[in-house]
C-alpha positions in Angstrom: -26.3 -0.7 -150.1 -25.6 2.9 -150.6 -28.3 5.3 -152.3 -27.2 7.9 -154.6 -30.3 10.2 -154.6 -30.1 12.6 -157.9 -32.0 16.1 -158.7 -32.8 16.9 -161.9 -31.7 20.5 -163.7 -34.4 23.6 -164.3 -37.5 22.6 -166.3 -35.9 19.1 -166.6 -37.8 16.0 -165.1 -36.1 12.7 -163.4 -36.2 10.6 -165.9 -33.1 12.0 -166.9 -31.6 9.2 -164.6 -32.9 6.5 -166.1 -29.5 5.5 -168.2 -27.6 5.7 -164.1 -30.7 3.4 -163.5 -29.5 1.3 -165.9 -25.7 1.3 -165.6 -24.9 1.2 -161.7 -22.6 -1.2 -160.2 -23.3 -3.8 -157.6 -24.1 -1.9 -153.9 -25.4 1.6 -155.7 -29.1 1.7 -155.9 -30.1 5.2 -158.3 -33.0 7.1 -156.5 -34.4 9.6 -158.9 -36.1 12.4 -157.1 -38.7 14.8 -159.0 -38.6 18.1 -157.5 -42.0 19.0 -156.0 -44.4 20.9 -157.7 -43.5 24.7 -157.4 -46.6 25.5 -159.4 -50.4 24.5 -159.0 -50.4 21.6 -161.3 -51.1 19.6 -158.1 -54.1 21.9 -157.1 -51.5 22.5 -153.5 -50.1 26.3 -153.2 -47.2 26.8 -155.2 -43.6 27.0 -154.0 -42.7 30.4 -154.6 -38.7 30.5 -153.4 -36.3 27.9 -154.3 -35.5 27.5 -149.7 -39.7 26.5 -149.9 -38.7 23.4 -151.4 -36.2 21.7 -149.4 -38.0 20.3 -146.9 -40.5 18.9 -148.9 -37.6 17.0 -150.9 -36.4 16.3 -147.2 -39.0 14.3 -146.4 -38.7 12.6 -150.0 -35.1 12.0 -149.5 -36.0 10.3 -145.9 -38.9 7.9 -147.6 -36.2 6.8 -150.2 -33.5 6.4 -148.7 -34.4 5.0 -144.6 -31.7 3.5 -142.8 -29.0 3.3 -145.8 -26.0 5.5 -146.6 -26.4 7.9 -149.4 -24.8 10.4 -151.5 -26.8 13.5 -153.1 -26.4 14.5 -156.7 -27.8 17.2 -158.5 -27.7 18.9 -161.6 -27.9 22.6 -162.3 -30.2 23.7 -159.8 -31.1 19.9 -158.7 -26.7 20.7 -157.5 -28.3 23.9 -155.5 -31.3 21.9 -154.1 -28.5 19.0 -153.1 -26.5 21.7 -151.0 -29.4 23.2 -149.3 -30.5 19.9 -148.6 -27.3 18.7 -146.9 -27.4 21.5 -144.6 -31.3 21.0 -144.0 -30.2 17.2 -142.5 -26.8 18.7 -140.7 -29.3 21.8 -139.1 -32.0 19.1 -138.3 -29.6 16.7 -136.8 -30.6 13.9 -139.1 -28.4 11.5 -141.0 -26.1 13.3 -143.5 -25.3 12.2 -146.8 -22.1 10.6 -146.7 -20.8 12.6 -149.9 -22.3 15.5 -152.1 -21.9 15.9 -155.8 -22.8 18.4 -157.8 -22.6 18.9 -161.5 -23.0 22.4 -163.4 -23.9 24.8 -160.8 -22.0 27.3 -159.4 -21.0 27.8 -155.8 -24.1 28.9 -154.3 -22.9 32.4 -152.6 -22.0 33.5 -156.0 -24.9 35.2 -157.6 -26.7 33.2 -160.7 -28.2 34.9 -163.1 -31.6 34.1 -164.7 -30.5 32.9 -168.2 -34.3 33.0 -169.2 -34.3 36.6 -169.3 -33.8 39.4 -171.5 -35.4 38.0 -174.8 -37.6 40.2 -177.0 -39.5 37.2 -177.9 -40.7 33.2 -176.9 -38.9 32.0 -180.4 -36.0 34.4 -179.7 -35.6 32.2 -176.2 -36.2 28.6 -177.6 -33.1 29.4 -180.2 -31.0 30.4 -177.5 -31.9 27.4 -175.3 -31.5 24.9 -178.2 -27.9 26.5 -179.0 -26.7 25.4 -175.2 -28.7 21.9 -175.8 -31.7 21.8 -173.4 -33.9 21.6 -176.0 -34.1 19.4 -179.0 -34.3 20.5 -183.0 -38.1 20.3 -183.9 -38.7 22.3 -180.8 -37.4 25.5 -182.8 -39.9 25.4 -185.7 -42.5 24.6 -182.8 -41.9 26.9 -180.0 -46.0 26.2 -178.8 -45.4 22.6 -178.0 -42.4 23.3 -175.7 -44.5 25.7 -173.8 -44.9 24.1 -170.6 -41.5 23.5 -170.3 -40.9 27.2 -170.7 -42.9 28.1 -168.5 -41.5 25.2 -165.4 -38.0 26.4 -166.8 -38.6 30.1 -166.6 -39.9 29.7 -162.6 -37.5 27.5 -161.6 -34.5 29.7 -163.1 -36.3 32.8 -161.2 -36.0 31.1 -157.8 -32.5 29.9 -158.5 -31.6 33.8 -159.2 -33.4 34.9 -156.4 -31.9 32.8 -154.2 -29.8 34.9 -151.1 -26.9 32.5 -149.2 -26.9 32.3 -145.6 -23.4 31.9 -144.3 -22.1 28.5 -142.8 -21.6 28.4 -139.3 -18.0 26.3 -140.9 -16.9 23.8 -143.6 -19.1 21.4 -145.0 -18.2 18.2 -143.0 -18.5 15.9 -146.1 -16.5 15.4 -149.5 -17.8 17.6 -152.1 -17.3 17.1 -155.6 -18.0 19.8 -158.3 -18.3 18.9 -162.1 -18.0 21.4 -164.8 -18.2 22.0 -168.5 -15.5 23.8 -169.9 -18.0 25.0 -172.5 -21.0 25.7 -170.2 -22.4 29.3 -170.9 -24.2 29.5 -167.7 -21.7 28.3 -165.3 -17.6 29.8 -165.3 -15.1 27.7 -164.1 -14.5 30.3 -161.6 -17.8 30.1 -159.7 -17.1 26.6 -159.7 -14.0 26.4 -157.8 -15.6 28.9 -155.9 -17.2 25.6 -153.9 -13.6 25.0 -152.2 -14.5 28.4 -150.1 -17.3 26.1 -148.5 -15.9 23.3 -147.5 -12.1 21.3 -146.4 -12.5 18.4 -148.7 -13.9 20.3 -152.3 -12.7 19.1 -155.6 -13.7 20.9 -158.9 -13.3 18.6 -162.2 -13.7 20.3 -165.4 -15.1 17.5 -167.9 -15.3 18.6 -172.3 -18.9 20.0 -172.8 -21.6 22.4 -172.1 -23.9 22.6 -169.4 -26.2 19.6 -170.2 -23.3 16.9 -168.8 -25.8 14.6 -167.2 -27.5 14.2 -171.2 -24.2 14.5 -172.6 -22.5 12.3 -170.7 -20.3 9.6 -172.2 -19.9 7.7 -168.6 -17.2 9.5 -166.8 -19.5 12.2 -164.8 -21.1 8.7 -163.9 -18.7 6.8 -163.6 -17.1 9.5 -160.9 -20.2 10.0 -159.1 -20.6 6.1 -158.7 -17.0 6.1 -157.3 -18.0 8.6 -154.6 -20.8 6.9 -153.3 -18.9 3.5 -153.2 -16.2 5.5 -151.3 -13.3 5.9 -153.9 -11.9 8.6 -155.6 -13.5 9.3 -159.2 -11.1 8.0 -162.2 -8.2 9.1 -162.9 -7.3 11.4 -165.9 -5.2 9.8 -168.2 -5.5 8.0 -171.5 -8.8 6.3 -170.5 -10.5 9.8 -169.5 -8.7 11.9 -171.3 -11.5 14.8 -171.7 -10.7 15.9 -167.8 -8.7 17.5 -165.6 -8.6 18.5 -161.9 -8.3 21.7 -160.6 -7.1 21.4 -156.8 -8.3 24.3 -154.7 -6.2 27.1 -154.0 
């Protein structure tokens, strides 16, 4: 049995894993992993930088998984988390994931910028964020019941900004595969293939959307990450998937 532990995007929650729940093949068990609280709706002291949080998902990770292979996947800035976490185990000497995916983040040495910023207003930020899709239609005559969510989308988005890299001390020693939308506002293609800088076996897909592809998804992202973690190579674009291509590092 081989785990495939997912992290959610910015603001988002893990339940956005329940259709891989539902959908994965024979030997793939789907752990969802909520990202621990980096406010004080726990009553604990609040994570206040995005590197606060990895070993507390560390020892999640370690619970979920035990003494079975697994791959880590993560969205946005679950895709950041998933990174710092594989170095966390490599650093720690523990077991490694066998395979990293990530979908819709950049590579993490190239700077991200805080896409909550900059607004002269709440409503003025809720229409932007339901133009890019992370937010649903009544939410933009309504702006006060999406609050919360603002406010868990606008600290996680700070700590992914703030975030410094620490150089490698060399190549990741894992496959690494890098989804990206070709209409994603918040991530370029080229900080994408940026991720073959970090490691010898990197390859960058570029799948038809935005930056939502987990809630977008029409099974190929899934379909691709379930390939990983079984061991193969993600399908191949042709008339079946016909809404990718593969960009091969240079």
């Amino acid at each position: 049995m081989t785990k495939l532990v997912c992290l959610h995007h910015a603001g988002g929650s893990a339940s956005v894993f329940r259709p891989w729940q539902a959908y994965a093949p024979p030997g793939i068990e789907v752990v969802p992993i909520a990202l621990p609280a980096n406010r004080t709706e726990d009553g604990g002291t609040p994570h206040r930088e995005i590197g606060a949080l990895v070993p507390v998902l560390a020892d999640k990770v370690r619970k979920e998984v035990g003494d079975d292979d697994f791959v880590l996947f993560g969205k946005s800035m679950g895709g950041l988390l998933a990174y710092l976490l594989t170095r966390h185990f490599d650093e720690c000497g523990d077991p490694a994931p066998k395979a990293l995916a990530v979908a819709s983040f950049g590579a993490p040495h190239v700077p991200w910028r805080n896409f909550t910023e900059g607004f002269r207003d709440e409503q003025e930020l809720v229409r932007y964020l339901h133009r890019i899709g992370s937010i649903p239609d009544w939410a933009v005559e309504h702006p006060e019941w999406v609050a919360p969510y603002l406010g868990r989308l606008r600290e996680d988005a700070r700590m992914c900004a703030e975030y410094r890299f620490r150089p490698q001390d060399g190549p990741l020693a894992l496959p690494v595969r890098v989804f990206v939308g070709d209409l994603d506002p918040l991530v370029p293609v080229e900080a994408a293939h940026s991720w073959s800088e970090l490691g010898n076996d990197v390859e960058v897909r570029i799948l038809s959307g935005g930056h939502f592809l987990v809630s977008t998804d029409i099974g190929l992202l899934r379909q691709s990450v379930f390939g990983l973690a079984v061991g193969s190579r993600p399908p191949a674009c042709g008339v079946e998937h016909a809404m990718c291509r593969t960009v091969e590092p240079s």
